[in-house]
Legacy VTK file of the C-alpha trace (Angstrom):
# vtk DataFile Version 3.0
C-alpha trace
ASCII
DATASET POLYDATA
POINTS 348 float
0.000 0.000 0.000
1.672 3.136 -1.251
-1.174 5.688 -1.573
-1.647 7.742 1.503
-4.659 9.098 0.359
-6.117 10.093 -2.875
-9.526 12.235 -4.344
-11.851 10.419 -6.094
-11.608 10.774 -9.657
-13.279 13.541 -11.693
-10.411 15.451 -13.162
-11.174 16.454 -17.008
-7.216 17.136 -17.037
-4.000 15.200 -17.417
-2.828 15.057 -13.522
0.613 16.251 -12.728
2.531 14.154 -10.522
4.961 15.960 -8.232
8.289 14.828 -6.523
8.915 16.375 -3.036
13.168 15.263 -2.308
15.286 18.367 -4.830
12.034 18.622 -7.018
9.231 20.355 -4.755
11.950 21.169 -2.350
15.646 21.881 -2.065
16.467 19.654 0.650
15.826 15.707 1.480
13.036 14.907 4.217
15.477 11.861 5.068
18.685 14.093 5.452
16.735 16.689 7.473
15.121 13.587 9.403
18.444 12.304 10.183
19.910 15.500 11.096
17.151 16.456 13.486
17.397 13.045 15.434
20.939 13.501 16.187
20.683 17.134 17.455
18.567 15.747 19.957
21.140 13.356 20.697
24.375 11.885 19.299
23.645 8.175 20.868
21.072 8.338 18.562
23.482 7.067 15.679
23.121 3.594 17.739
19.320 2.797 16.626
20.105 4.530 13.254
21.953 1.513 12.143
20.067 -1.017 13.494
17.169 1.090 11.122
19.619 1.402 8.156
20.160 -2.552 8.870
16.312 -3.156 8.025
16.360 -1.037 4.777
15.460 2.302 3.279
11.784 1.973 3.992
12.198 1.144 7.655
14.145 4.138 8.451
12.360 6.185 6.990
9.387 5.240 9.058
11.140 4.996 11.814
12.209 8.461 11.525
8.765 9.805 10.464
7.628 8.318 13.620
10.333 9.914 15.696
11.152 13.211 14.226
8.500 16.154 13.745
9.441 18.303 10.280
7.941 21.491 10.620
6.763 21.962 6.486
6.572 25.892 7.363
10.614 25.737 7.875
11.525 23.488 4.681
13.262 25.465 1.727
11.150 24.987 -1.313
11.741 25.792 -5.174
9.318 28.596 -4.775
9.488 29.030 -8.579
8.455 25.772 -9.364
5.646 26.207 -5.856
4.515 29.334 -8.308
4.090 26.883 -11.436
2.453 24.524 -9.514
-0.030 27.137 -7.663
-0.868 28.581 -11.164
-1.313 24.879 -12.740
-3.945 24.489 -9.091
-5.845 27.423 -10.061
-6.519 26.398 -13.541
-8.472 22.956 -11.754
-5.658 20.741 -12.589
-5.148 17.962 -10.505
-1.742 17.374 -8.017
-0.518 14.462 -7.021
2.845 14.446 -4.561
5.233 10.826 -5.012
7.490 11.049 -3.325
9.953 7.850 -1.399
10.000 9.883 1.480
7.851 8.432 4.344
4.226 8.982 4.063
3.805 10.967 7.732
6.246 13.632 6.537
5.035 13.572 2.982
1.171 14.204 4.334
2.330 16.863 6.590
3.855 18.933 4.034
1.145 18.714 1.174
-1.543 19.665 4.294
0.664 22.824 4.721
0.681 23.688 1.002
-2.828 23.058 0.326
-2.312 22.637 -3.534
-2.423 18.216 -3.737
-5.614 15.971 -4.690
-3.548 13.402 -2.988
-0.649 12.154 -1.822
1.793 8.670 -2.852
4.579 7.629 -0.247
7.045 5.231 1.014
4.738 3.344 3.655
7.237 1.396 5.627
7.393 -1.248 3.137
7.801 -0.271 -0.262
10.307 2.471 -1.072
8.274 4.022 -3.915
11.580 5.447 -5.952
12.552 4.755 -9.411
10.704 1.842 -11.037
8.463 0.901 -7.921
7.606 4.872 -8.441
6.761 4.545 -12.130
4.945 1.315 -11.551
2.684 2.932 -8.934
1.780 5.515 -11.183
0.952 3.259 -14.423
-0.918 1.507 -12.035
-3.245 4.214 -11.239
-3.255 6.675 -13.813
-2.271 4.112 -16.858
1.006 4.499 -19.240
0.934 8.298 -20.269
-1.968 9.136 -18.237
0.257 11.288 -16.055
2.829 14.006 -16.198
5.815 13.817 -13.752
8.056 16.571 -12.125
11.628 15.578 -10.827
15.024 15.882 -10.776
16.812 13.266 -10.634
18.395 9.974 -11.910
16.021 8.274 -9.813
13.382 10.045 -11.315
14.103 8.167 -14.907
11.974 5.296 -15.211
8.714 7.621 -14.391
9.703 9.931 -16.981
9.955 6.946 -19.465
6.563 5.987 -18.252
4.746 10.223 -18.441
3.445 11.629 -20.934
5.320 15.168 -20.268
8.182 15.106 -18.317
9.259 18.574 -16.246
12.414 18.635 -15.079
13.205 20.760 -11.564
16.932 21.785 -10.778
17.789 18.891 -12.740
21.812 18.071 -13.006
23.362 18.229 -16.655
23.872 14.410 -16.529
20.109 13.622 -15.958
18.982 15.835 -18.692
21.112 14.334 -21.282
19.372 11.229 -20.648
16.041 12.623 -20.005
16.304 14.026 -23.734
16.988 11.040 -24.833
13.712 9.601 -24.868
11.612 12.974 -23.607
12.465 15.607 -26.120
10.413 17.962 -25.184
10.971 17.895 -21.702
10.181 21.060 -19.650
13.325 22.616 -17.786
12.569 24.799 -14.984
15.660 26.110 -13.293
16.407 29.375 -11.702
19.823 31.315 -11.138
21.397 30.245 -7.874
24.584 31.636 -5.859
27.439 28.821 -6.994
28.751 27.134 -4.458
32.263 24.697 -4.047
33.543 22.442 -1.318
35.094 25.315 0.327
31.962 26.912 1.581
31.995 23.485 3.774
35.139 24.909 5.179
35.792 27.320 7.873
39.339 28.801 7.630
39.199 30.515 10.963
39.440 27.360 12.625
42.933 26.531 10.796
44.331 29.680 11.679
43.287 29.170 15.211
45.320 25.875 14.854
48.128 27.611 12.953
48.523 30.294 16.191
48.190 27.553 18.694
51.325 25.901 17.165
53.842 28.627 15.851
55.002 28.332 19.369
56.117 24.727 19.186
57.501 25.207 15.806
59.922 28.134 17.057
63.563 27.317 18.679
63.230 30.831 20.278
61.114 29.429 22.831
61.411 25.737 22.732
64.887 24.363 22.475
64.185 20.881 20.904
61.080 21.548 19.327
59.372 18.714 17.480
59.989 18.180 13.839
58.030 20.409 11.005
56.434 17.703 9.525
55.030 16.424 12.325
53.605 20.606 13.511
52.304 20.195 9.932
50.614 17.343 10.547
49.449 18.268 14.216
47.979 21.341 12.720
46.087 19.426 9.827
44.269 17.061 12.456
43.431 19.788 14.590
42.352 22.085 12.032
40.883 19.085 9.885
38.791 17.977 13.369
37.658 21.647 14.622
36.304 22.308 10.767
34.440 18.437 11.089
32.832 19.435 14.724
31.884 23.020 13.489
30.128 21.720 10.061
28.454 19.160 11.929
26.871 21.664 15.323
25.747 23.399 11.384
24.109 20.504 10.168
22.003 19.473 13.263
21.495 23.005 14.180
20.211 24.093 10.881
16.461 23.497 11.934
16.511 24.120 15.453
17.802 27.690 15.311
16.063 30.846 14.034
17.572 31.723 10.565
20.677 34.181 10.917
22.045 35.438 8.027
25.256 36.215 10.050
26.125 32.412 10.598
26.450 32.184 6.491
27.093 28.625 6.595
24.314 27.478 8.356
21.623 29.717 6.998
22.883 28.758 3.419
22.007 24.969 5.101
18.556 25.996 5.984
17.817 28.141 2.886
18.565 25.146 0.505
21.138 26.688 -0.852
24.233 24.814 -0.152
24.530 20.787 -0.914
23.366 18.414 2.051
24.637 15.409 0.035
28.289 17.418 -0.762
28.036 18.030 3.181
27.802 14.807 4.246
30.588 13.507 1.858
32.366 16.418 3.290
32.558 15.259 6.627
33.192 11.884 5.500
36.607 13.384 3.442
37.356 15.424 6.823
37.132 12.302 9.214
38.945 10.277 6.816
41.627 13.194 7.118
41.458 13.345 10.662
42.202 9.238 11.148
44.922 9.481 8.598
46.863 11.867 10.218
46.919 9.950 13.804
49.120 7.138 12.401
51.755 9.567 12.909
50.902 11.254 15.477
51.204 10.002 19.630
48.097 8.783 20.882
47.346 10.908 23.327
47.517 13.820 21.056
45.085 12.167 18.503
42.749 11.784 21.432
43.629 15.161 22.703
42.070 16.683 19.583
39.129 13.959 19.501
38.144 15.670 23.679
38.581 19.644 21.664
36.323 18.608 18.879
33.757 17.165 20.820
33.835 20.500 23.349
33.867 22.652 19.853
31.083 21.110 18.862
28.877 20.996 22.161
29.791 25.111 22.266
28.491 25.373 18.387
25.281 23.481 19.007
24.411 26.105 22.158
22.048 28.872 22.040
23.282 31.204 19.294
25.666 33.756 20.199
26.127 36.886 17.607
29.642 36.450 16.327
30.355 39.596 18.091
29.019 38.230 21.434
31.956 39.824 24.210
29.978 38.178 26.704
32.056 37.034 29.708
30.356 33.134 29.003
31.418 33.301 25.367
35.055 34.669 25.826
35.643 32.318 28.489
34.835 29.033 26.446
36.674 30.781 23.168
39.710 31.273 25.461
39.434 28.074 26.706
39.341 26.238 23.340
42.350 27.683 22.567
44.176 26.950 25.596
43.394 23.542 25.291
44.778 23.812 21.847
47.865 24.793 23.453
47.816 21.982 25.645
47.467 19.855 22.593
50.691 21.092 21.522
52.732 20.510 24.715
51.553 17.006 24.034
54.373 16.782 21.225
57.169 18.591 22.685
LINES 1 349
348 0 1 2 3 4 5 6 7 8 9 10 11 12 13 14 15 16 17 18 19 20 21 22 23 24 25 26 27 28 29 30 31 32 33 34 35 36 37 38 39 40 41 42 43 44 45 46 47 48 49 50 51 52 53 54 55 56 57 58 59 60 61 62 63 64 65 66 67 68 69 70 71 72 73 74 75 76 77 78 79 80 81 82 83 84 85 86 87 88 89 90 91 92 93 94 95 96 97 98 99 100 101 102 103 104 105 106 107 108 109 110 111 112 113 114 115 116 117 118 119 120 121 122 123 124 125 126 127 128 129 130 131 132 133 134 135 136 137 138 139 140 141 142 143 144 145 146 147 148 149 150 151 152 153 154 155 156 157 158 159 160 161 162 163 164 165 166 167 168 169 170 171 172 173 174 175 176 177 178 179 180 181 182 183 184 185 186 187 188 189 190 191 192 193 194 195 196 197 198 199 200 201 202 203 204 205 206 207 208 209 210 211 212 213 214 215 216 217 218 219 220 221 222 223 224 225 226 227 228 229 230 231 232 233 234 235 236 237 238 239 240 241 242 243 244 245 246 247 248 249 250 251 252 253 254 255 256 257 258 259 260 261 262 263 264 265 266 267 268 269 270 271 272 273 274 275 276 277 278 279 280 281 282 283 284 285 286 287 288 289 290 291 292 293 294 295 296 297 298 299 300 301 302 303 304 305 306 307 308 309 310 311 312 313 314 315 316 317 318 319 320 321 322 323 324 325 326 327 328 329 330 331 332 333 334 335 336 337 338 339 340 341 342 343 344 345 346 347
């Protein structure tokens, strides 16, 4: 059972069938599921595999269940929400398909007020890619529908519609689409470009960099430890600090009131930057991190492992403006870098 609920039938027009995940909006409802369990806790990684363990569909129940999206705060295409609103008032019918769980996928067409009914992922059956387009021949017949998506997953519907609209689709996917959809409609709109350095925060390297030109300097220490291994203390401290500070972003990103001033996040929130690039970020960065302690002592490696997991616990607090002089804030800044400091006794 993969229909959550659906109008009865009198539409005199072709029905358009929607995609929610990059298509109706710029963000994942599995990603920001995910992301919003673990800001409640970190321990909750524990029954996240066990989920994973059981397959797509079971997670994403399991998160539905768990995890309350609040539809007002998503970032959606709101030039494709203005297509869609137009194609409403003209009494054509709206269908959202989407593979994200079917609580989540309800909530969010009950906010928007524009579907006759709604198709989801019910626990069972992850309705993506071929179980999508089979759904869909099922109850509308071989190009009884139109489809809206935006990605490679989104193929075998297109195949299956009779007009195919394409939403922030990647080059790649519309070379293919084209293929065998010609006449595809490509909706797209002009976005700020963004690269794997807006996952980065350079401050927190030259924090690093400060916290070790001391050690690296026979002025003040007479047998100072070699430069390659200050170079590679300062990559896994730098590497780490930028891992716990993009994280506290991701988890925070929904929690928090939108702040223009903490770019990063608020680029998170808006849809503008990447989830998928951010998560194979952190991936690269604790793969980084893990490398470098193979040459590094121990207690160093863990050292850096105790200052990440205090920079992170600091970043996920109530939301300071970065100008905050505070005596709280100053305090826990100094004492960051102190123990930064510390770190670097560690290899003297």
């Amino acid at each position: 059972m993969v229909a959550s609920w659906i109008r009865s039938d009198k539409e005199k027009m072709r029905p358009l069938c929607v995609d929610l995940d990059g298509t109706l909006m710029a963000s994942d409802v599995l990603e920001e599921s995910l992301l919003l369990y673990l800001h409640d806790s970190p321990f909750h990684a524990i029954p996240l595999l066990a989920w994973f363990f059981k397959g797509r569909p079971f997670l994403k129940s399991r998160l539905g269940q768990k995890v309350n999206l609040d539809p007002k705060t998503l970032p959606y295409h709101e030039h494709f929400l203005a297509f869609l609103k137009e194609e409403r008032a003209k009494g054509r019918p709206l269908y959202l398909v989407t593979a994200s769980d079917e609580k989540p996928a309800e909530e969010i067409a009950r906010h928007l007020c524009l579907f006759d009914g709604v198709m989801a992922s019910d626990g069972v059956t992850n309705l993506r890619a071929h179980a999508k387009a089979d759904a869909l021949v099922a109850r509308f017949g071989e190009k009884g529908f139109d489809y809206a998506g935006n990605s490679s997953h989104d193929l075998p519907v297109w195949e299956k519609c009779k007009i195919a609209i394409a939403v922030e689709t990647p080059s790649g996917v519309l070379e293919q689409l084209k293929a065998f959809q010609p006449n595809a409609i490509i909706m797209t709109e002009e976005k700020a470009a963004t690269s794997w350095l807006d996952f980065l925060s350079p401050a927190q390297f030259v924090v690093a960099l400060f916290a070790f030109l001391f050690y690296v300097c026979p002025f003040f220490v007479k047998n100072p430890p070699s430069l390659l291994t200050c170079m590679l203390a300062l990559v896994c401290l730098g590497v780490f600090s930028n891992l716990a500070v993009l994280g506290a972003d991701l988890v925070t990103m929904r929690s928090m009131p939108l702040n223009p001033l903490r770019r990063r996040r608020f680029l998170f929130a808006i849809g503008a930057c990447d989830l998928p690039m951010a998560f194979k970020t952190l991936g690269a960065l604790f793969a980084l991190y893990v490398l470098t302690t193979f040459f590094l002592p121990l207690s160093y490696s863990l050292w850096v492992l105790v200052i990440g997991t205090a920079l992170f616990w600091h970043e996920c607090q109530d939301d300071p403006h970065p100008m905050d002089v505070s005596a709280p804030h100053v305090a826990i800044d100094t004492g960051l870098i102190f123990a930064r400091a510390v770190g670097g006794l560690m290899l003297v």
